[in-house]
N, C-alpha and C positions, 0 to 999 in steps of 0.2 A: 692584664692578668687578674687586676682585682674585678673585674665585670665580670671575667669567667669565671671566678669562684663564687662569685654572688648567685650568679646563673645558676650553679651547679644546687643550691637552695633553696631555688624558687621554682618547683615546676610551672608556672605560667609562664616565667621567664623561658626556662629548656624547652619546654613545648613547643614554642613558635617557629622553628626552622621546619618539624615535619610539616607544619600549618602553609608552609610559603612555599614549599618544595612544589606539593600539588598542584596548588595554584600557579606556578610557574610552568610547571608541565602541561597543564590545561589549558595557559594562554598561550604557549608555545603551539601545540596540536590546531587549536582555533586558527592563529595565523598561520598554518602551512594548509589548513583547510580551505581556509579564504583565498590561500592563492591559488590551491588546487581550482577552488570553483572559478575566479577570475580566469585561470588559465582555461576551460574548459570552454565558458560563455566565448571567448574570445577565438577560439576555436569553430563553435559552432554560430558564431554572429554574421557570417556573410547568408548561411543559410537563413537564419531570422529576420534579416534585414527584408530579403528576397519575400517571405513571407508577410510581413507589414508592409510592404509593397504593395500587398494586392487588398491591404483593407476598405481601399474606396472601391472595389469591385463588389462587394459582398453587400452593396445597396442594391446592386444589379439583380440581386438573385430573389427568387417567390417568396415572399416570406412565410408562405403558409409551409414549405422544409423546414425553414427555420423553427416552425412551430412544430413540427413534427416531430423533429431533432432532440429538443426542449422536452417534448412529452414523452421520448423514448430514454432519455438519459434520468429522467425525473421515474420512471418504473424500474429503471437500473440501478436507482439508488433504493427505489422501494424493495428489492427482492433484494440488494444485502442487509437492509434492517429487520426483512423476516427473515431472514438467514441466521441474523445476530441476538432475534432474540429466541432463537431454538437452539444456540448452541450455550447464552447466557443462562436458558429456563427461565424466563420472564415475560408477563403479557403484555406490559408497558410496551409503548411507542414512542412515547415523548423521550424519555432520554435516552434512548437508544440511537434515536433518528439528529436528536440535536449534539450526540455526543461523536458520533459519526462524522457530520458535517462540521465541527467545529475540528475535531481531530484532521480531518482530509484538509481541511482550507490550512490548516498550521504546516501541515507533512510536501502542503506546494509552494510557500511564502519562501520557507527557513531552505539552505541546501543540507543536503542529509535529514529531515527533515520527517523523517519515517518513524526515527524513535522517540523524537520528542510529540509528533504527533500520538502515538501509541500512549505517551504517559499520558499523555493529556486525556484523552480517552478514559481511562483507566481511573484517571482522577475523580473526572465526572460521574462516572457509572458508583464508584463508591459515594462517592458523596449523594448520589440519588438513594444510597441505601443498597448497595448490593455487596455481599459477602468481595471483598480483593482476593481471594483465592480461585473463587468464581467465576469472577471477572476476567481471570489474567490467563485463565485454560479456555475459557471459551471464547477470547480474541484471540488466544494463540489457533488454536481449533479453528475458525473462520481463515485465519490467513493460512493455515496450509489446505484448507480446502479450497479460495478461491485461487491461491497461486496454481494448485494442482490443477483444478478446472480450466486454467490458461494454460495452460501447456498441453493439455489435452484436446485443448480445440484445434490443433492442424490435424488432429485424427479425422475429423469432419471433411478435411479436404483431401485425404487419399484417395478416397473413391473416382473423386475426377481424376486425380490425376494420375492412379494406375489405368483409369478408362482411355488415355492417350489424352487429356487436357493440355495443352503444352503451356509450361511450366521454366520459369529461369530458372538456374542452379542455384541461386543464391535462396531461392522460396524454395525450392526443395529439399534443401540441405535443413529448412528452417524447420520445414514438416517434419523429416525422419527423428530430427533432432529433438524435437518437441515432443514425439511419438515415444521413443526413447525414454527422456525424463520424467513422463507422463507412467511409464512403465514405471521407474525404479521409486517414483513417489506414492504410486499406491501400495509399493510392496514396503517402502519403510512404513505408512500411513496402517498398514495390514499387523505389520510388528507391533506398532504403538499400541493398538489399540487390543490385541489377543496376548499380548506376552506385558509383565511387572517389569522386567530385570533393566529393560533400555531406561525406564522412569525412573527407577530408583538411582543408578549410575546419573544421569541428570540431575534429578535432585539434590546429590550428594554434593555434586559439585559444582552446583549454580549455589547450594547452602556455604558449601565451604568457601565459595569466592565472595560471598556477601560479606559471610563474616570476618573474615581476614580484610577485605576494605572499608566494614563499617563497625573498627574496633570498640568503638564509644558508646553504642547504641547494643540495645541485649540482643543477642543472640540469636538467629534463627533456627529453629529444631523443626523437625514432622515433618520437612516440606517432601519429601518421595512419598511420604505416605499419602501426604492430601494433596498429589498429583496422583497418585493412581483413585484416591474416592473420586477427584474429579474427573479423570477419564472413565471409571466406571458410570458415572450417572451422566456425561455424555454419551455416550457408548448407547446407555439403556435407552436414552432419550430417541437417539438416532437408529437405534434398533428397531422403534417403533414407527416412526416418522422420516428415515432415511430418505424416503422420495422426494419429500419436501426440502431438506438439503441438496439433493440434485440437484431437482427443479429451480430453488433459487437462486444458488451458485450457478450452474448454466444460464441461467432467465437472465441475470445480471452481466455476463458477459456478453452474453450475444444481442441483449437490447442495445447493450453500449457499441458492439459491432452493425448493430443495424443501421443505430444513428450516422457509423461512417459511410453506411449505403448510401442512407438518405443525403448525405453530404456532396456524393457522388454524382447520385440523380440532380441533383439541385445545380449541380453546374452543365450538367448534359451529359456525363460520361455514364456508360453501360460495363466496365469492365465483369470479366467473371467472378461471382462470387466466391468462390474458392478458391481464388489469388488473392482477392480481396480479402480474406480472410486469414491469409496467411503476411499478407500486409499489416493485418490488425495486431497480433500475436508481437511482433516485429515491434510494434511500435509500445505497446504495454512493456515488455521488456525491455527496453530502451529506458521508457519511464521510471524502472529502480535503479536506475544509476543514480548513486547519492551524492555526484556531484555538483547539478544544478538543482536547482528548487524543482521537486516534481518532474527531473529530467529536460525540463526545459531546453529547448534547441536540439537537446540531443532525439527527443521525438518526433519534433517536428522535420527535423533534416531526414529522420529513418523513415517517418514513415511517408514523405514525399516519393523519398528514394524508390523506396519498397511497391509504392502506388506504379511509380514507372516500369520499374519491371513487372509490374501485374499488367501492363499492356494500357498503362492512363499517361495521357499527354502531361506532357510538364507544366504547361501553364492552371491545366483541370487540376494536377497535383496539388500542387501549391493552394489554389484556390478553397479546394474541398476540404484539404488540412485543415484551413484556417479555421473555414465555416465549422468544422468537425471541434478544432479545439476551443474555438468560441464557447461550444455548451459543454461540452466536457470539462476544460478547465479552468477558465476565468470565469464562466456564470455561476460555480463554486464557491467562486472565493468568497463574493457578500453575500452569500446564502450561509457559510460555516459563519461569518462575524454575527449576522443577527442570530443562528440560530446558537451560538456560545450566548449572547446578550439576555434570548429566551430562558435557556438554561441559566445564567444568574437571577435573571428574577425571581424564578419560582425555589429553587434553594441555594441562591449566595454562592459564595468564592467557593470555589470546589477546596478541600486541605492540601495540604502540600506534603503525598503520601509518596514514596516510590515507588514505581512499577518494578515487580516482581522481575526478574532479569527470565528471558524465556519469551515474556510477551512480546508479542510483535503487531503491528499496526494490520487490521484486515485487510488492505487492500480499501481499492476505489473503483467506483466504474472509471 
């Protein structure tokens, strides 16, 4: 009794229960995450296994694909750093491109891995000097443009396949569905960007949730207002230059779907592009399950899958995955470490700022 009356006089002392509460609910959440993702790998491990299986085969293959691959996934990353820096307003390349690649290698390491990649991002770009109000509308801007531009690509494959293409149900369900969301995304993207009132209701209440969890620290005020200057000088930007959005949001996805052609060819398979393509969509979507690191297993299993019902052998399946995720996502990884290493050389540890709640990671090839 007499500690709890001492207590009741020292707020250092009474403070520390809310201080250890969080931190108990936070390491509780981690450990059921952890076993989420255990349970998940373990799930998709016999497909993985089947896959590293086949990596003494991929000596076999021409390595000029392999170079091809390489150079098609390397302009995939190029057309989202011009993507990123017309929605930033910035001429720079250097930290764009190094803030990218060190974000994308964190967002496949870590599982869920999307938002901490995102901050990290975010961190960088400030610390290069760029306004964090800036920064956080115009990655969020990039990630619904290029999610929107994925889900628009099975548009590309109706043609075949109202022309009588024959098609599984499982790819065609994926088309209409895709077609669909591709629909209701430009029509929310149409709202955002011609009407105030969605912005402000946001604002209101990503400000009121900040500051009700970040009692201690001052106050957020303006932020609906300097979300709507920031969508307006997007907006102006992309009024004038809209093509060049297109252009590189599309350029970026369909290089990266090339390199799965090229993957294709490289083991001898011809299937039709427009299966193929609806294999690819399949498999990027798989990729934002925040389960394993960067979807892990869970893409590789879909998108074998998805290859086989596109009319590809199961052994070419397997194979062309591998080769495909070889450049796509493990020649990533030590290109995001030197290019974070780059970026500390030339301006130091990035601060340890918070990302704006709203932002989200743009996307990867």
């Amino acid at each position: 009794m007499e500690n709890a009356a001492e207590s009741a006089h020292h707020p250092a002392v009474a403070a520390v229960p809310p201080v250890e509460q969080p931190t108990r609910r936070r390491l509780l959440g981690s450990i059921v995450f952890v076993a989420i993702t255990g349970i998940g790998l373990y799930v998709v491990w016999p497909s993985l296994l089947d896959l590293f299986s086949a990596w003494p085969q991929l000596l076999k293959l021409n390595p000029a694909w392999l170079v091809l691959m390489f150079v098609l996934e390397s302009a995939s990353f190029a057309c989202l750093w011009a993507l990123l820096r017309l929605a930033l307003h910035t001429r720079g390349w250097f930290a764009v491109a190094t803030s990218q690649l060190a974000s994308n290698a964190v967002s496949r390491v870590i599982p869920g891995g999307a938002a901490t990649g995102g901050a990290l991002q975010y961190q960088m770009l400030v610390r290069a000097g760029m306004d964090g109000a800036r920064a956080a509308s115009g990655l969020t801007a990039v990630s619904l443009i290029t999610t929107a531009t994925l889900l628009g690509l099975p548009v590309l494959s109706l043609p075949a396949i109202l022309g009588g293409a024959p098609v599984a149900r499982g790819l065609l369900t994926t088309a209409l569905l895709g077609a669909g969301v591709f629909l209701v995304a430009l029509a929310i993207g149409a709202v955002l960007l011609t009407t105030n009132r969605p912005l402000e209701v946001i604002g209101r209440t990503v400000q009121g949730l900040r500051n009700r969890i970040r009692r201690r620290t001052a106050p957020m005020d303006g932020l609906p207002a300097r979300l709507i200057r920031e969508r307006d000088l997007i907006r102006h930007i992309l009024g004038q230059q809209w093509w060049v959005a297109v252009i590189t949001s599309v350029g970026r996805s369909l290089l990266d779907y090339l390199a799965l052609m090229a993957a294709l060819m490289a083991v001898g398979s011809r299937p039709r592009p427009s299966l193929v393509l609806l294999a690819y969509v399949v498999s990027q979507l798989l990729g934002m399950i925040p389960i394993t690191p960067g979807g892990l297993g869970f893409v590789e299993a879909g998108l074998t899958g998805t290859l086989v019902l596109a009319g590809v052998s199961s052994g070419d399946a397997i194979l062309a995955t591998l080769a495909y995720r070889l450049v796509s996502y493990w020649l990533p990884l030590p290109e995001g470490l030197g290019a974070y290493l780059l970026f500390r050389r030339r301006y130091g540890a990035p601060p340890r700022v918070a990302a704006p709640a709203g932002s989200r990671h743009p996307g990867w090839p």
